[in-house]
Backbone bond lengths (Angstrom), bond angles and torsions (degrees), N, CA, C in turn:
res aa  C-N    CA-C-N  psi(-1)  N-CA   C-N-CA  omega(-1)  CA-C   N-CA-C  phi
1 X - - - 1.461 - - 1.507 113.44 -
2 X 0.800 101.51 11.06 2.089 111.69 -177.95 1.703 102.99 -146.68
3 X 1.370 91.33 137.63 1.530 119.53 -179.45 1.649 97.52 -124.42
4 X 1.443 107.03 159.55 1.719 117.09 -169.75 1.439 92.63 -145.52
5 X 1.276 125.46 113.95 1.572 122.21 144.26 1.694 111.20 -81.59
6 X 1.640 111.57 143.55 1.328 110.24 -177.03 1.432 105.66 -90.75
7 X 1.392 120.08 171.03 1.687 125.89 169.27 1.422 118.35 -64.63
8 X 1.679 102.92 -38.35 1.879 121.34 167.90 1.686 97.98 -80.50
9 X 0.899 100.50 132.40 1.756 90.25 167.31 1.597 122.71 -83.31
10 X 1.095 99.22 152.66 1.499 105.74 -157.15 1.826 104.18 -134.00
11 X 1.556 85.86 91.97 2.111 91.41 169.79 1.211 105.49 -152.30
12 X 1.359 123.50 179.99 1.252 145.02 -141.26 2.014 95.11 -112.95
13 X 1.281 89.13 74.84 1.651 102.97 179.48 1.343 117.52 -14.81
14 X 1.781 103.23 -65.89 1.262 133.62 -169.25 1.404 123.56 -75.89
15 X 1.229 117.74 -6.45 1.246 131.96 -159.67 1.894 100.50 -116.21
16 X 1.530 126.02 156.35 1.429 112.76 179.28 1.278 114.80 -72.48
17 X 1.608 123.30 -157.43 1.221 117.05 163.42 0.966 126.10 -68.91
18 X 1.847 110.30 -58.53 1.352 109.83 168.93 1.326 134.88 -76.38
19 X 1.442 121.27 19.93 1.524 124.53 171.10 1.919 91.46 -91.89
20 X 1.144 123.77 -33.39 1.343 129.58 177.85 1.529 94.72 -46.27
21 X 1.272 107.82 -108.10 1.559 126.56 145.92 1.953 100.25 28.91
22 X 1.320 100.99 -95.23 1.370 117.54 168.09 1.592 117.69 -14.92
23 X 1.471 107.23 -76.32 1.219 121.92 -175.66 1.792 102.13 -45.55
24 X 1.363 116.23 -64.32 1.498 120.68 -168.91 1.712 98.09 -51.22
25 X 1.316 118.08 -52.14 1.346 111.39 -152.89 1.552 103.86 -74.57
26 X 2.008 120.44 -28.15 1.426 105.18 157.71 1.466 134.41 -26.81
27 X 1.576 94.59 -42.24 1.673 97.83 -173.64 1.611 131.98 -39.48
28 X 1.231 82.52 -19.92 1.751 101.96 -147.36 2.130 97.83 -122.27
29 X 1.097 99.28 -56.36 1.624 103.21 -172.42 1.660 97.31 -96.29
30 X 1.326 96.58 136.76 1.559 127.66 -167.10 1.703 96.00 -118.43
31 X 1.283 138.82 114.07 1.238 152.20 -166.97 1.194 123.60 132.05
32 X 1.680 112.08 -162.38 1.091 109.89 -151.92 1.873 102.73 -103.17
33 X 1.337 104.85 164.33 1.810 113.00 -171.32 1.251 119.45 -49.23
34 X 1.529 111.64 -22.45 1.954 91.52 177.42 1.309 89.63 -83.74
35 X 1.742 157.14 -31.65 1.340 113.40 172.26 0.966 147.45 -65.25
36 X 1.793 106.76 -35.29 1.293 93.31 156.57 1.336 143.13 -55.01
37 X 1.661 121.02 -26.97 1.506 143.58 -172.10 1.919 90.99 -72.40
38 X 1.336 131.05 -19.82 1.330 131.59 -152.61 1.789 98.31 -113.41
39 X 1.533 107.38 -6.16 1.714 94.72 174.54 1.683 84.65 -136.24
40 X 1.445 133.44 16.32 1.358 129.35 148.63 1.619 98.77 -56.74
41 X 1.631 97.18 -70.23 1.631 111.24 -160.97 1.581 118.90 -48.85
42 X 2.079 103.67 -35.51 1.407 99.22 167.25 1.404 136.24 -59.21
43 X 1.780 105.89 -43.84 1.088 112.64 173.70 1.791 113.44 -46.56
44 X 1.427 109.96 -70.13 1.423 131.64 -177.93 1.753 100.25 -30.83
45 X 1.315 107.05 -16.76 1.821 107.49 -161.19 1.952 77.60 -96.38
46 X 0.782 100.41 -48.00 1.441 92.53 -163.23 1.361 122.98 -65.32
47 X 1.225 118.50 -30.08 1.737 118.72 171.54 1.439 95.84 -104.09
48 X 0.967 114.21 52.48 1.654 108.68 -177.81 1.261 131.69 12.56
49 X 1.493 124.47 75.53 1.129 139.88 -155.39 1.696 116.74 -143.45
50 X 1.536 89.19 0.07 2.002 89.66 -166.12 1.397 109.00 -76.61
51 X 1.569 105.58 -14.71 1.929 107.44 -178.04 1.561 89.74 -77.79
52 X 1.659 139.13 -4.62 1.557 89.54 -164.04 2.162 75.97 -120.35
53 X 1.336 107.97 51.10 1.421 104.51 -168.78 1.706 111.88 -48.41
54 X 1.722 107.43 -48.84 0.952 127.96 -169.14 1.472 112.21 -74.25
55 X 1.139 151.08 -44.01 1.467 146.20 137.01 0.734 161.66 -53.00
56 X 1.546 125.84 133.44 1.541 156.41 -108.76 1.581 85.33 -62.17
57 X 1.288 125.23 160.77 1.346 111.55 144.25 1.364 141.91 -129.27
58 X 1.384 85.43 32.44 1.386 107.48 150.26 1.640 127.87 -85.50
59 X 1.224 116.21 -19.59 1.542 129.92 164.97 1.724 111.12 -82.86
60 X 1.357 114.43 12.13 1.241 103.99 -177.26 1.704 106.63 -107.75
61 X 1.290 108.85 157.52 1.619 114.40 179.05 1.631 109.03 -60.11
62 X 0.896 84.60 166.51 2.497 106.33 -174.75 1.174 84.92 -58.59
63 X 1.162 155.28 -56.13 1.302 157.08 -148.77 1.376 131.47 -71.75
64 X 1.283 82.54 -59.29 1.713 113.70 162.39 1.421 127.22 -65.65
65 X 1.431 99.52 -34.77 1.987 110.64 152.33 1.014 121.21 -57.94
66 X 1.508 119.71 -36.26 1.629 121.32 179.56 1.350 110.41 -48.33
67 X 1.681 97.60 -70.22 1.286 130.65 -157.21 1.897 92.91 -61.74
68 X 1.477 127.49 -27.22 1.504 112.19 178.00 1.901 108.67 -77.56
69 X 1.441 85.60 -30.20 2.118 89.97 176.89 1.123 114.65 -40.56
70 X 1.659 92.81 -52.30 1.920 112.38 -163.04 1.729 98.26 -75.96
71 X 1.301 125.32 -30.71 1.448 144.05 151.04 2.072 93.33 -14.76
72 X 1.563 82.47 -91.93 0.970 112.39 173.55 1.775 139.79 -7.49
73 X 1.428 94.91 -58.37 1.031 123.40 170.62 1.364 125.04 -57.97
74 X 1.478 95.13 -62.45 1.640 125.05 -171.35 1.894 93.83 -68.31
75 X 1.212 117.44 -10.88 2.077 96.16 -177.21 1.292 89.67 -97.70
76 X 1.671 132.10 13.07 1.340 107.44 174.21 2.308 103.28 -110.49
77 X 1.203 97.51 13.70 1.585 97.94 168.89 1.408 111.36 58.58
78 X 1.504 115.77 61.11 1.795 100.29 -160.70 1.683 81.96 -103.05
79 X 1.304 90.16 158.17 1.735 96.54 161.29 1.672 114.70 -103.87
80 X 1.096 117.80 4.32 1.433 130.63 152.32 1.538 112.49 -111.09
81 X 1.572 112.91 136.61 1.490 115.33 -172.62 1.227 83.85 -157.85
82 X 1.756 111.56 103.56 1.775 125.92 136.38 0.972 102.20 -87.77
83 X 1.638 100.47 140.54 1.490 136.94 163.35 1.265 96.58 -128.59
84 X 1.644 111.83 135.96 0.866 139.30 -156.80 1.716 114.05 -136.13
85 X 1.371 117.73 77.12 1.761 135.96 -157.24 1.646 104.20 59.18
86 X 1.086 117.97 53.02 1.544 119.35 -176.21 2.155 115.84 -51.98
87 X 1.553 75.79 -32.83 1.684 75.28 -169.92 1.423 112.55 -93.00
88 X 1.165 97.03 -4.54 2.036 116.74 171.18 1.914 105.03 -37.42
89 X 1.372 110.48 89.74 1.698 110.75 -174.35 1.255 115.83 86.61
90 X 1.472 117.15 18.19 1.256 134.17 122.15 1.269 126.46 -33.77
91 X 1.963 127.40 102.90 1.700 101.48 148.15 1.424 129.51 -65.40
92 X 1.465 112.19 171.24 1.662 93.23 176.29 1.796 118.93 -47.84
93 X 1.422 100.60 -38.04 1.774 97.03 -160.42 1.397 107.72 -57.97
94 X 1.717 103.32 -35.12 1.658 109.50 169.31 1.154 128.15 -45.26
95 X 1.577 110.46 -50.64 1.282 121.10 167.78 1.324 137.53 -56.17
96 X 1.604 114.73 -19.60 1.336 130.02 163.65 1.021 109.17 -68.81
97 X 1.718 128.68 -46.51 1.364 114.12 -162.32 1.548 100.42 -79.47
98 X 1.285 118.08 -36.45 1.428 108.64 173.37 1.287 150.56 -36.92
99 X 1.773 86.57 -34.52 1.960 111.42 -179.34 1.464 83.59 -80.59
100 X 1.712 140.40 -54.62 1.107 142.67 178.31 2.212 103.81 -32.67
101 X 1.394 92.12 -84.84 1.689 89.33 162.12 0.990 122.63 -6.76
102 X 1.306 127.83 -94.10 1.685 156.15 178.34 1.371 86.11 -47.80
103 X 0.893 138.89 -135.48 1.405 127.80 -158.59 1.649 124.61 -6.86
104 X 1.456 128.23 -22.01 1.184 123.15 144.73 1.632 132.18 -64.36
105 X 1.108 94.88 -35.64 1.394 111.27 -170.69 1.942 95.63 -56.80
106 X 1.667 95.02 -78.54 1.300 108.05 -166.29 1.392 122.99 -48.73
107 X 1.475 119.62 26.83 1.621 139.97 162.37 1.615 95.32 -65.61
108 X 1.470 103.39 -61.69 1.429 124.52 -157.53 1.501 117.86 -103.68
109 X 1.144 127.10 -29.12 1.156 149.28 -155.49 1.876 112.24 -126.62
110 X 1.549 105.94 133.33 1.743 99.93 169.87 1.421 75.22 -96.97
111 X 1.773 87.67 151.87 1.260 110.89 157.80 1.387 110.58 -121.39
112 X 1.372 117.24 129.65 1.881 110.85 160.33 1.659 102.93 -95.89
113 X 1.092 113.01 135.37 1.018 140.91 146.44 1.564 148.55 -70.65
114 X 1.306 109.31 92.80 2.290 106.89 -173.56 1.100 69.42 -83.99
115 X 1.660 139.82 131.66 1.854 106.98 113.86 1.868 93.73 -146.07
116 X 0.995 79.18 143.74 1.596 103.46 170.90 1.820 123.40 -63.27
117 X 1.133 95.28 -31.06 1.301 107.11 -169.83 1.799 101.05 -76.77
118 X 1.278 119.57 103.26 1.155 136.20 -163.86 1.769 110.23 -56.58
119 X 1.765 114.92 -54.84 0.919 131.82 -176.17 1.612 91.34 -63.23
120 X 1.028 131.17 -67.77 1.704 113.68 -178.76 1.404 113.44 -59.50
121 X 1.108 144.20 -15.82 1.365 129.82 141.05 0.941 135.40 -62.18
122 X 1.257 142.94 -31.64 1.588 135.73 159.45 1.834 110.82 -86.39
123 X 0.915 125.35 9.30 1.355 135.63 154.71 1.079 100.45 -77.78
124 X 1.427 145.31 -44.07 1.956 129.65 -130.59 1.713 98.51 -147.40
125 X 1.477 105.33 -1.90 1.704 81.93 -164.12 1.678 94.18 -124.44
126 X 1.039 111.48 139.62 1.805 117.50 -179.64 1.912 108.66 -102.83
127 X 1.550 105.34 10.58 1.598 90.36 165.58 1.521 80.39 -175.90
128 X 1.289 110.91 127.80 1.522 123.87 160.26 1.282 133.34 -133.09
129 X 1.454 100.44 151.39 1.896 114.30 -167.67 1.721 87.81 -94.03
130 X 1.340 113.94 135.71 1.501 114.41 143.98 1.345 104.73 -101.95
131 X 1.944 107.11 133.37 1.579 113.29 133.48 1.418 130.54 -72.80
132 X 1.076 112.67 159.30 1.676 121.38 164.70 1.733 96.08 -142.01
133 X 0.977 116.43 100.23 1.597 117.28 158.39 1.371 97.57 66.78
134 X 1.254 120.98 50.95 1.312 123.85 -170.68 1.636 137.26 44.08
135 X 1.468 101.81 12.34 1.352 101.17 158.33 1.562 127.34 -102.00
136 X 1.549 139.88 176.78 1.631 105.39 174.35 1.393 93.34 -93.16
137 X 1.363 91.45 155.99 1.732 111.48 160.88 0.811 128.42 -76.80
138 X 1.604 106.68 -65.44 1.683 130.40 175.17 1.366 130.56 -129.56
139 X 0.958 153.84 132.84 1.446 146.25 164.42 1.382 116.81 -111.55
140 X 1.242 109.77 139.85 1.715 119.51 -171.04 1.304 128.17 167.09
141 X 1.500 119.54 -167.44 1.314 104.38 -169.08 1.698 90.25 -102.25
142 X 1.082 127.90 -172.74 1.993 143.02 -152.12 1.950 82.85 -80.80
143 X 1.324 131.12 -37.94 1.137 123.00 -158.66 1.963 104.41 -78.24
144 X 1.719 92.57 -57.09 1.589 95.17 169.80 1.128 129.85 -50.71
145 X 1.617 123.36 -36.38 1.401 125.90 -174.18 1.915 96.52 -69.42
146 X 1.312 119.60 -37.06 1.176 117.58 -174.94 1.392 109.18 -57.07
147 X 1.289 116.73 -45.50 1.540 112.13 -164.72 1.535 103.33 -95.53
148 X 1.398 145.48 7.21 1.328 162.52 115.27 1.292 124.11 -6.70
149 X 1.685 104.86 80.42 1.550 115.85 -148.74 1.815 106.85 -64.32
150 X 1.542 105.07 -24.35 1.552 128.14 168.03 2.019 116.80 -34.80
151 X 1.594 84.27 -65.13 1.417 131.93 -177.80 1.391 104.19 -42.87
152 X 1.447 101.46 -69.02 1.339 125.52 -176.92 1.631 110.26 -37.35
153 X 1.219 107.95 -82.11 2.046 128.47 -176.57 1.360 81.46 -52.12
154 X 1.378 154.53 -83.03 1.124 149.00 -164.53 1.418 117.06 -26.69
155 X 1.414 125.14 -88.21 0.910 131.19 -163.14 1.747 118.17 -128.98
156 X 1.296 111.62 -4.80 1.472 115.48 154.24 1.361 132.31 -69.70
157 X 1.337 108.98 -25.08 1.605 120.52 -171.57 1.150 122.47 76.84
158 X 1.757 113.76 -0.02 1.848 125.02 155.07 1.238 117.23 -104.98
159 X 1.453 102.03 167.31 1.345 109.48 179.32 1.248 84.43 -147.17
């Protein structure tokens, strides 16, 4: 019931997308190859990935690895989903569809969230923990942490 994307990305270089794909979604679906081949193709639809079905993914950009991890993840149906710097080699447009993503997901799905990237955290997350050196800072919803004079000198760059 839990899937993990790593901060390094982590896939099967040598292998295509959707044999990647494949492998994760075995985990979980017990039958025969057009189902699995039939929630490969969904996933692949969903991080926009089904045009590069057929290639390696190891020839694919940092980005595009993410987006097959998080691929990845999502063909095994977890109701827990860490991501772990997901948008790390992200362009922005990527990053839109992603908060787009995540916000689908979290109908059905918790998501935890690592990411550093501040603006994708108060875009995507409806209750957040801050660390500081491994203790919390703050906890709250995207509006409180904003006005979180703590928060702020920390990791806003105001005070």
């Amino acid at each position: 019931g839990m899937a993990y994307t790593f901060q390094i990305t982590s896939v099967f270089t040598k292998l295509s997308v959707h044999e990647n794909v494949a492998l994760a979604a075995r985990r979980v679906i017990t039958g025969n190859k057009s189902i699995v081949n039939n929630r490969v193709n969904e996933v692949l639809k969903k991080v926009n990935l089904l045009d590069r079905s057929e290639q390696i993914a190891g020839d694919l950009s940092y980005g595009h690895q993410r987006l097959l991890e998080i691929g990845m993840g999502l063909a095994q149906t977890p109701r827990l989903f860490i991501l772990d710097e997901p948008t790390q080699g992200l362009a922005e447009s990527e990053i839109d569809d992603f908060i787009s993503l995540v916000a689908e997901l979290s109908i059905d799905t918790t998501i935890l969230l690592i990411e550093h990237n501040m603006d994708v955290v108060m875009r995507t997350a409806h209750y957040i923990t801050v660390l500081n050196f491994g203790e919390v800072l703050a906890e709250g919803t995207p509006d409180e942490i904003r006005a979180n004079q703590t928060v702020q000198a920390a990791y806003l760059g105001t005070e």
